[in-house]
DSSP file (Angstrom, degrees, kcal/mol; ACC not computed):
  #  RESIDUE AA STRUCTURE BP1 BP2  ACC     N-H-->O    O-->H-N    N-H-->O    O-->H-N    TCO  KAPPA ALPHA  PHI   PSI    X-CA   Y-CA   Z-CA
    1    1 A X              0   0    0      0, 0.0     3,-0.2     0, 0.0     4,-0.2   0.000 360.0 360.0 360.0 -30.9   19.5 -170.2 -132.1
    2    2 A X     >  +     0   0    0      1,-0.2     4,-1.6     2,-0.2   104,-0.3   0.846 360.0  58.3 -63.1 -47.3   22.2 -169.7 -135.1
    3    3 A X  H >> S+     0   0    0      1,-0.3     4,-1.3     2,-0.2     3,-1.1   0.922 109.0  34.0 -59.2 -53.6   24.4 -171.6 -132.4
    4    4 A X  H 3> S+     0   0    0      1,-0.3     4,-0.7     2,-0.3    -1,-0.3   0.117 110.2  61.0-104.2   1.1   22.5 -174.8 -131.8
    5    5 A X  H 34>S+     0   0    0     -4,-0.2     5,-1.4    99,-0.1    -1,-0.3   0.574 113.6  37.7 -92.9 -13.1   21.3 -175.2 -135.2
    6    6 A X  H <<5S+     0   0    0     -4,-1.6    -2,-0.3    -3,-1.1     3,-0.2   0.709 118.6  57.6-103.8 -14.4   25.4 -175.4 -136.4
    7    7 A X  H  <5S+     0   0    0     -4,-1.3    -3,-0.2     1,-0.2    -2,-0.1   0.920 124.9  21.8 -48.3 -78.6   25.9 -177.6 -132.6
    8    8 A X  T  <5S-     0   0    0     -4,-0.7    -1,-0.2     1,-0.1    -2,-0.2   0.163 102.3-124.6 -88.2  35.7   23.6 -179.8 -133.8
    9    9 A X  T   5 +     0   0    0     -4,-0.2     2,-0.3     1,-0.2    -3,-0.2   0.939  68.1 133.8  21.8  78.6   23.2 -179.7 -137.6
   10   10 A X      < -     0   0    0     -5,-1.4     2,-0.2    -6,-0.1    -1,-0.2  -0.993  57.4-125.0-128.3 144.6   20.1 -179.1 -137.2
   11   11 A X        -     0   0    0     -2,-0.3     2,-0.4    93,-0.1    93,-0.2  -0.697  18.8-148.4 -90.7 176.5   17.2 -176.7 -138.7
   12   12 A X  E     -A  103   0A   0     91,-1.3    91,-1.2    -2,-0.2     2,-0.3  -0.952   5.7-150.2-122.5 125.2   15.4 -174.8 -136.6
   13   13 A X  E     -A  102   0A   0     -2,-0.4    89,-0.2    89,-0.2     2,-0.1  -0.577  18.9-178.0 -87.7 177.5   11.9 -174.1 -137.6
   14   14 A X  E     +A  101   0A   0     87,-0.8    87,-2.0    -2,-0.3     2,-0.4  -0.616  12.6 166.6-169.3  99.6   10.6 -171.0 -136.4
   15   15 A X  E     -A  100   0A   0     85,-0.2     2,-0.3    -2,-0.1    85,-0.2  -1.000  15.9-161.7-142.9 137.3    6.8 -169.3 -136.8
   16   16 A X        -     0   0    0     83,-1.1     2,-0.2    -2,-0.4    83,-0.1  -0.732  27.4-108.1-111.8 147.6    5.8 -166.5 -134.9
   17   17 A X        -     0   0    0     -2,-0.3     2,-0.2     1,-0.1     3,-0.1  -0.640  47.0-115.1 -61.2 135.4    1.7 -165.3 -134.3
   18   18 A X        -     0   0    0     -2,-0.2     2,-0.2     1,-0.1     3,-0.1  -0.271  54.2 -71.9 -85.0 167.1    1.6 -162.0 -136.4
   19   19 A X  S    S+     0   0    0      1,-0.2    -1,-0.1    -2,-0.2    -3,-0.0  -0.557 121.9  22.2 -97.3 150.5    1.0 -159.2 -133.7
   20   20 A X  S >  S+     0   0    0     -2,-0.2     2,-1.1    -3,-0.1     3,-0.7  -0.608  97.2 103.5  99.0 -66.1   -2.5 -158.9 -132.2
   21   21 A X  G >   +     0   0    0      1,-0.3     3,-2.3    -3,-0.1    -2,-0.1   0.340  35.0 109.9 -39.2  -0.7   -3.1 -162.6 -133.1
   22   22 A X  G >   +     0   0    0     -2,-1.1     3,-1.6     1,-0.3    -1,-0.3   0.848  64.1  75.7 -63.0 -20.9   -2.6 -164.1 -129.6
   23   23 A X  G <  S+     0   0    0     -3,-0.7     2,-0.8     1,-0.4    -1,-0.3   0.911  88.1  55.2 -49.6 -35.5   -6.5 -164.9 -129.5
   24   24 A X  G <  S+     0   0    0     -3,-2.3    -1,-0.4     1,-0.2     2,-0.2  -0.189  81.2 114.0-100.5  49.4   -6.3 -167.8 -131.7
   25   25 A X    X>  -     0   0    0     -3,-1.6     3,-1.6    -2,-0.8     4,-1.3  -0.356  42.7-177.0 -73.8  40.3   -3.5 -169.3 -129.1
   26   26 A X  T 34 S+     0   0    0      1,-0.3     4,-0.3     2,-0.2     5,-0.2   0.404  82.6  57.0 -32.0 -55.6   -5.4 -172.2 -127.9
   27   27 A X  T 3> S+     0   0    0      1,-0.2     4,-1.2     3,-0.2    -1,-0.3   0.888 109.8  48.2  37.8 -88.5   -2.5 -173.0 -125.6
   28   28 A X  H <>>S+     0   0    0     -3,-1.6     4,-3.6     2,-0.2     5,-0.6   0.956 108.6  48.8 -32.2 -61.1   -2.9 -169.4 -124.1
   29   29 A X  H >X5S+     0   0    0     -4,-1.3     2,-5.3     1,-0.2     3,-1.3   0.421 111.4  49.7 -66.1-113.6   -6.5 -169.4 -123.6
   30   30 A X  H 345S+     0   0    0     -4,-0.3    -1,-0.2     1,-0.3    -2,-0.2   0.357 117.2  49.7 -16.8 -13.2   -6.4 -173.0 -121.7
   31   31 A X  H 3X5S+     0   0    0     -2,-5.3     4,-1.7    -4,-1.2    -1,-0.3   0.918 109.3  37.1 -31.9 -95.7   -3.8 -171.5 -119.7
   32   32 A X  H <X5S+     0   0    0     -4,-3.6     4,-2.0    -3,-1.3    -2,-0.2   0.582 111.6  61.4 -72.7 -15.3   -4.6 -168.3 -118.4
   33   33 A X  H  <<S+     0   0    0     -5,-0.6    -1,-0.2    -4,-0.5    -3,-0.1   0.505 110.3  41.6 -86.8 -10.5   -8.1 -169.3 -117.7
   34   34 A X  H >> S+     0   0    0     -5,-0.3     3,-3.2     2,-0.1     4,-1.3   0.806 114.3  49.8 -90.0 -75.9   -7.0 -172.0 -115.4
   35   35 A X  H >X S+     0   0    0     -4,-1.7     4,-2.3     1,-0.3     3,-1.1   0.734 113.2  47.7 -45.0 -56.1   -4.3 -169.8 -113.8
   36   36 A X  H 3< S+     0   0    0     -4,-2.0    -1,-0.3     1,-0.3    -3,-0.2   0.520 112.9  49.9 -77.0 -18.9   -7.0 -166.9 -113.3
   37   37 A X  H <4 S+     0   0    0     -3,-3.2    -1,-0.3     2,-0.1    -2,-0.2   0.558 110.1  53.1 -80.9 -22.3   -9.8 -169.6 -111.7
   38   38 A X  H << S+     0   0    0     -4,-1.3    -2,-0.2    -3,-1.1    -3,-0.1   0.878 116.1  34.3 -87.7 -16.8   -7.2 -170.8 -109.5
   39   39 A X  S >< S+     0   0    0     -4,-2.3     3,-1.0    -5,-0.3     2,-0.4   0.289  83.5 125.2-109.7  29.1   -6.2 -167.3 -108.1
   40   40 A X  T 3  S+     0   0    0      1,-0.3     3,-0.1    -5,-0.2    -3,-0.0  -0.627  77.9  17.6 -93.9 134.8   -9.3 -165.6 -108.0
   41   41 A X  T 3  S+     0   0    0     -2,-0.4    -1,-0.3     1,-0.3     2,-0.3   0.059  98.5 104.7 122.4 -59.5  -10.1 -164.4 -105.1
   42   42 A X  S <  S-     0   0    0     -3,-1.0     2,-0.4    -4,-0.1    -1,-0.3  -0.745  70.9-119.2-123.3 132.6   -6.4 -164.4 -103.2
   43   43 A X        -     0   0    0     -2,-0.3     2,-0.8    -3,-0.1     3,-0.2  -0.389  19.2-139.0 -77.8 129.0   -4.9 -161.6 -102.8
   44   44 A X        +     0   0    0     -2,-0.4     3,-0.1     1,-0.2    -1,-0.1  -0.882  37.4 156.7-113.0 121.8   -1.3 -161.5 -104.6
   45   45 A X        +     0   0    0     -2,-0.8     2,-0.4     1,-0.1    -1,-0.2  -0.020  57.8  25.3-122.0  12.7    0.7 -159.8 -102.3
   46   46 A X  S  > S-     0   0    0     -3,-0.2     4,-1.9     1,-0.1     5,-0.1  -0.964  72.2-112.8-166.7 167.6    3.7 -161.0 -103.3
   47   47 A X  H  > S+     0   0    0     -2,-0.4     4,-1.6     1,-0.2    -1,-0.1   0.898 115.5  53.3 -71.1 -27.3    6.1 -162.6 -106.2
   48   48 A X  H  > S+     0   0    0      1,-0.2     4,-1.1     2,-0.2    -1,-0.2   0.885 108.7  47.7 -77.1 -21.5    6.3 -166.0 -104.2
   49   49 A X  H >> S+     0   0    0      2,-0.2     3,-2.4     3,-0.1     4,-1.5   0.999 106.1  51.7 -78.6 -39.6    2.6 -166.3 -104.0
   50   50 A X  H >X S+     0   0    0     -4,-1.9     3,-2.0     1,-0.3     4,-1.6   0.894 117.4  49.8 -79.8 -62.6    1.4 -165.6 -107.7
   51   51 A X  H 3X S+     0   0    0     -4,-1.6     4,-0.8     1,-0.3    16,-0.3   0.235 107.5  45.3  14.2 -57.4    4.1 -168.4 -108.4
   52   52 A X  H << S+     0   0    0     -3,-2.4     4,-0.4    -4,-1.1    -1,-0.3   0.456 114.9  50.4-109.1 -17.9    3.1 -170.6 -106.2
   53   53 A X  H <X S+     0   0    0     -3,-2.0     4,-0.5    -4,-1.5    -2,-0.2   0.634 116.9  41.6 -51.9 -39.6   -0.8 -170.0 -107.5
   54   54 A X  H >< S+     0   0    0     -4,-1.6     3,-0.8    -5,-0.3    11,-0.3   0.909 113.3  53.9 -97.3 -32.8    0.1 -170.4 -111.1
   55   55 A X  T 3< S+     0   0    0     -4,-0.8    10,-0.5    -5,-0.2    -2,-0.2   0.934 103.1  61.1 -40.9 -49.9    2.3 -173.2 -110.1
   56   56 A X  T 34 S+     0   0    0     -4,-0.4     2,-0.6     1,-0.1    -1,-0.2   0.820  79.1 122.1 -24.4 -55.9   -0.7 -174.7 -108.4
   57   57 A X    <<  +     0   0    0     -3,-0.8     8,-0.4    -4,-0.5   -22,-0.2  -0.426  25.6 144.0 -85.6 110.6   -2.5 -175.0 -111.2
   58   58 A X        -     0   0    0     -2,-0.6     2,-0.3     6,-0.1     6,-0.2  -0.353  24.6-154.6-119.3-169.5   -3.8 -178.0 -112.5
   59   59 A X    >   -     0   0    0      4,-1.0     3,-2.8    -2,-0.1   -25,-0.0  -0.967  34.0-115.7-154.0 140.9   -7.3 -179.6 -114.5
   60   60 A X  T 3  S+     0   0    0     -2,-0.3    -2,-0.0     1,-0.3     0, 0.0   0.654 113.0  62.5 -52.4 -17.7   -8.8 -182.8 -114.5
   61   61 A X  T 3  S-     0   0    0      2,-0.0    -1,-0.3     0, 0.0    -3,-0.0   0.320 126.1 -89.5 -98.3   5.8   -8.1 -183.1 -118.3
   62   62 A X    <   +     0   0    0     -3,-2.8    -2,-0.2     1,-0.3    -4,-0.0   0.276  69.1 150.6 119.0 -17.9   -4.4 -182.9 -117.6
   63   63 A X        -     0   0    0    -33,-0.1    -4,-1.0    -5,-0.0    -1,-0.3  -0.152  18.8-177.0 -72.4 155.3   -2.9 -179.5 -117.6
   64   64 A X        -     0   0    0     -6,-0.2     2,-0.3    -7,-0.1    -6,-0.1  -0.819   7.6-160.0 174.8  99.4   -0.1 -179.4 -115.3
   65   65 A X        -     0   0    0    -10,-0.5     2,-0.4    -8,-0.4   -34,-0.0  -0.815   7.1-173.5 -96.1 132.6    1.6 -175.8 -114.8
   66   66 A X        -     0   0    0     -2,-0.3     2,-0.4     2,-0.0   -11,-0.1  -0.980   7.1-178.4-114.3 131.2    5.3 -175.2 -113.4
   67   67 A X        -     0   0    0     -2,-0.4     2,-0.4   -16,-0.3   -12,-0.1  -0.890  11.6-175.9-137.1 163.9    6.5 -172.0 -112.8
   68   68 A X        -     0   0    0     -2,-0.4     2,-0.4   -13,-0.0    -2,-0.0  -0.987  32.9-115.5-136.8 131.4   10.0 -170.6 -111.5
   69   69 A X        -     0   0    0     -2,-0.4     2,-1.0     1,-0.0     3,-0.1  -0.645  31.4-139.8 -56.9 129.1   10.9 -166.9 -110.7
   70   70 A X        +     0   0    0     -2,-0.4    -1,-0.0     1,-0.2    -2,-0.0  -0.776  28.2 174.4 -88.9 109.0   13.5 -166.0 -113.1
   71   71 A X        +     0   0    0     -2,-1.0    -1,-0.2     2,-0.1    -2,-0.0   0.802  33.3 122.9-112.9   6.3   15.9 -164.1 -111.3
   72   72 A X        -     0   0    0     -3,-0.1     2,-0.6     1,-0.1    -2,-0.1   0.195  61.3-126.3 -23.8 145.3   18.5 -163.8 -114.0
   73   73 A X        -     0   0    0      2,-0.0     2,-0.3     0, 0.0    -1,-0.1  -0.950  24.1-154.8-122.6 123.9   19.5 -159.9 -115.0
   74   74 A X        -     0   0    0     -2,-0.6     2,-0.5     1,-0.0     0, 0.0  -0.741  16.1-122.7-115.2 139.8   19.1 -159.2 -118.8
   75   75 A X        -     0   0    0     -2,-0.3     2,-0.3     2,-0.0     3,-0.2  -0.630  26.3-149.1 -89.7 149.2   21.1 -156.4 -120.5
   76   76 A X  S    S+     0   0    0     -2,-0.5     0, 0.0     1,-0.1     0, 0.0  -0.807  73.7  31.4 -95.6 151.9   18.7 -153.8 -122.3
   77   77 A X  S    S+     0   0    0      1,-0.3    -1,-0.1    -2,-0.3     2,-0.1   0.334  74.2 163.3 107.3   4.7   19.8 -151.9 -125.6
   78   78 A X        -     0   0    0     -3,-0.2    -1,-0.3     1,-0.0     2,-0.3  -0.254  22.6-156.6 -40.9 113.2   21.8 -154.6 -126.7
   79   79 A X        -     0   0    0     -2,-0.1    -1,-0.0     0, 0.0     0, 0.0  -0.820  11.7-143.7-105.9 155.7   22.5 -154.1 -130.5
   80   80 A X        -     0   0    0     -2,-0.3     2,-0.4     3,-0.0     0, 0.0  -0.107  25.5-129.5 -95.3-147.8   23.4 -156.8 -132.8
   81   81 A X     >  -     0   0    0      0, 0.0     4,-2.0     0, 0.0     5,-0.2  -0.893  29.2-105.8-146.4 148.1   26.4 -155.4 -135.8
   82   82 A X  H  > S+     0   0    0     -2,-0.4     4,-1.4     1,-0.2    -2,-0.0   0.788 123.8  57.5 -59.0 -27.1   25.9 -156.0 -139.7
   83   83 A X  H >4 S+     0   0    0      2,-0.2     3,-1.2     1,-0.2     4,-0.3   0.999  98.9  53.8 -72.7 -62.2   28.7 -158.8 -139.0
   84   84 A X  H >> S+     0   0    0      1,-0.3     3,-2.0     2,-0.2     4,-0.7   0.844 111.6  47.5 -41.2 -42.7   26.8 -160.7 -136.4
   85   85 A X  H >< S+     0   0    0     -4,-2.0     3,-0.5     1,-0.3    -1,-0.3   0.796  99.1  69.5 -54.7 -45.1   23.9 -160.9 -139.0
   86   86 A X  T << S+     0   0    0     -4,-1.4    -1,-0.3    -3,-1.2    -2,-0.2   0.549  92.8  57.7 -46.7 -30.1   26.2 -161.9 -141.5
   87   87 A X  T <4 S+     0   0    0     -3,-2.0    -1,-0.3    -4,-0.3    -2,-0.2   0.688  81.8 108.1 -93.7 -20.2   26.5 -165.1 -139.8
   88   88 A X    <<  -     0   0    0     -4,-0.7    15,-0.1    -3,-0.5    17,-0.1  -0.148  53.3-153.3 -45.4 150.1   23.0 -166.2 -139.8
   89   89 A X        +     0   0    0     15,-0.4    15,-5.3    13,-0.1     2,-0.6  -0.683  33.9 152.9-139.5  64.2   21.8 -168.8 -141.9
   90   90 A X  E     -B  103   0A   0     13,-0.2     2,-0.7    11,-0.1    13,-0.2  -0.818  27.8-172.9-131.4 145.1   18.4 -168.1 -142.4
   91   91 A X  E     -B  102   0A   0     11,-1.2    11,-1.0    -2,-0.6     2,-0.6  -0.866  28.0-145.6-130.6  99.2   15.9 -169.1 -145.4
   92   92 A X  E     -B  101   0A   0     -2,-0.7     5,-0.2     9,-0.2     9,-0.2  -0.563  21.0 -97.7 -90.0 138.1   12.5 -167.3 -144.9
   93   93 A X     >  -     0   0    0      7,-1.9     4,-0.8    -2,-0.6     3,-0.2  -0.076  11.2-127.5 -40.6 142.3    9.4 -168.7 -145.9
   94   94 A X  T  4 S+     0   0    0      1,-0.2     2,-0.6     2,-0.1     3,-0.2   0.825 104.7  54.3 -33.5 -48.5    7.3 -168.3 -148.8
   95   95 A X  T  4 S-     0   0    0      1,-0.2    -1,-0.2     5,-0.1    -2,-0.1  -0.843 131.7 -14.0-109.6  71.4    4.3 -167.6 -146.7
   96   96 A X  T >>  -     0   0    0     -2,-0.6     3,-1.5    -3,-0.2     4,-1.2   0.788  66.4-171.4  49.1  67.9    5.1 -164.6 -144.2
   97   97 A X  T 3< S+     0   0    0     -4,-0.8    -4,-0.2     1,-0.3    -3,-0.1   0.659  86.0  58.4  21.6 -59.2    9.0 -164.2 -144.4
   98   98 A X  T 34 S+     0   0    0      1,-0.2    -1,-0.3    -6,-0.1     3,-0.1   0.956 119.1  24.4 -73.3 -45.8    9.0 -161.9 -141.7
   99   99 A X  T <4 S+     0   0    0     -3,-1.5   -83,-1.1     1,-0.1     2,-0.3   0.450 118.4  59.3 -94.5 -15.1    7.0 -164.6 -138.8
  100  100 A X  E  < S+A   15   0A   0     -4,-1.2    -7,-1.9    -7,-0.2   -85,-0.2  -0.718  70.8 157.6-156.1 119.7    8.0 -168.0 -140.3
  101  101 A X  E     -AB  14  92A   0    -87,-2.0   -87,-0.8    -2,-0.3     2,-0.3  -0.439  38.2-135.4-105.3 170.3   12.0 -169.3 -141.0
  102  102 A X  E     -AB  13  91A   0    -11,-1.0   -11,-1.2   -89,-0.2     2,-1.2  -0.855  12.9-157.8 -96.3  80.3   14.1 -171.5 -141.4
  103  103 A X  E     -AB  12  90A   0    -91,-1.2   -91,-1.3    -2,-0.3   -13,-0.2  -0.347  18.7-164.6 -64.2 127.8   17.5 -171.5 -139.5
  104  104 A X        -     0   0    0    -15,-5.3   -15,-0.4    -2,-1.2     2,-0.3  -0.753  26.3-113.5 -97.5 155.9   20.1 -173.7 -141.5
  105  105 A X        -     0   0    0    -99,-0.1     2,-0.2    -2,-0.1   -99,-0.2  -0.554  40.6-117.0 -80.2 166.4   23.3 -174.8 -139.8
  106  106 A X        -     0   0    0     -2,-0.3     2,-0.6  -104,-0.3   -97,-0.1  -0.589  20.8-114.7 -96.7 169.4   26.2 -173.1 -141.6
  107  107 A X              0   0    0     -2,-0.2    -1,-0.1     1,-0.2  -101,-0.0  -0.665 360.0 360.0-112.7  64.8   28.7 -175.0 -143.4
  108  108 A X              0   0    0     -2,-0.6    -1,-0.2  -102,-0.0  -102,-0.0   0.189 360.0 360.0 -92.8 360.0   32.0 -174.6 -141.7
């Protein structure tokens, strides 16, 4: 993100839900409670079908899902170095630091 905030001199806001907190996700709930009425019922035997179930899945008030198997391969254990860190440009909030930032672009 440190990249595309100095591409486009831009900031990047960033606030995270403190952990636990996903109930109050409105977003979430109106989601998965469509996804889980359209596939109830059908047996998910497979990656392509719950895919193609949660793709499926629409509601008369507009919601309109698309979904894609990701089939990218992610390294685990990655660590970052005290240097990389170094290069951040990041200004934490008054109001939980830890869940809600600011990236700045740097000034190179």
């Amino acid at each position: 993100m440190q990249k595309s905030a100095n591409q486009h001199q831009m900031e990047v806001h960033v606030s995270h839900y403190p952990p636990g907190t996903s109930k109050w996700n409105k977003i979430e709930h109106r989601l998965f409670s469509q996804i889980s009425l359209n596939w109830r019922a059908k047996p998910l035997t497979s990656l392509f079908v719950m895919i193609s179930l949660i793709g499926a899945t629409t509601t008369t008030t507009g919601l309109v899902v698309k979904a894609v198997l990701d089939e990218n391969e992610y390294k685990t254990g990655i660590k970052i170095t005290d240097e990389q860190t170094k290069e951040w440009n990041i200004e934490k909030n008054n109001f939980h630091g830890k869940w809600n930032y600011i990236i700045k672009p740097n000034l190179n």
